[in-house]
C-alpha positions, 0 to 999 in steps of 0.5 A: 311272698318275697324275702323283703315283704316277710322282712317287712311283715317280720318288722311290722309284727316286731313293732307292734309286739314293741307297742304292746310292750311299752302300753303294758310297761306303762299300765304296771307302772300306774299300776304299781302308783297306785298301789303306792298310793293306796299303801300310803293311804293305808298306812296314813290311816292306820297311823291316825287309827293308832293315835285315836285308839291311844287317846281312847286308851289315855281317857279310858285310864283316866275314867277309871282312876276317876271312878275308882276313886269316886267308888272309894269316896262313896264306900267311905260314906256308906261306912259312916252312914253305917256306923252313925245308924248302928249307933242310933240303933243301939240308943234306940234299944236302949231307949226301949230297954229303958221304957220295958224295964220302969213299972 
């Protein structure tokens, strides 16, 4: 093999490792867009993920509050409820006092 047929070999083998290169070059930076694009889908949907979980949290609160005070509203009609069956409880034993003790 003569000098100018290695020098040839030498460039052709040059260019193609150049080729290889740039296709390697060129498919990292799709690569990298791609994960650009995916980290900014990501982050769109962890964003939308947040404001729901917020919105959740808001009405959660408010059912709460809502149920809190449904319960306090009940409690207070229970007590009077109990209040107004202790008294005819005790007008009745009275009443049957009243019956036991006449001849």
């Amino acid at each position: 093999m003569t000098s100018d047929e290695r020098f040839e070999r030498i460039e052709h083998v040059t260019a193609g490792i150049a080729e290889e290169r740039r296709k390697d070059r060129e498919e990292y930076k799709a690569l990298w867009r791609d994960n650009q694009r995916q980290i900014n889908d990501l982050a769109t949907g962890l964003n939308t993920l947040r404001n729901h979980v917020a919105e959740l949290a808001v009405e959660t609160r408010i059912r709460i509050e809502e149920l809190g005070d449904r319960i306090e509203q009940l409690a207070g009609e229970s007590r009077a409820e109990d209040k107004r069956l202790g008294e005819r409880i005790d007008q009745l034993v009275s009443a049957i006092g009243q019956l036991i003790s006449k001849p």
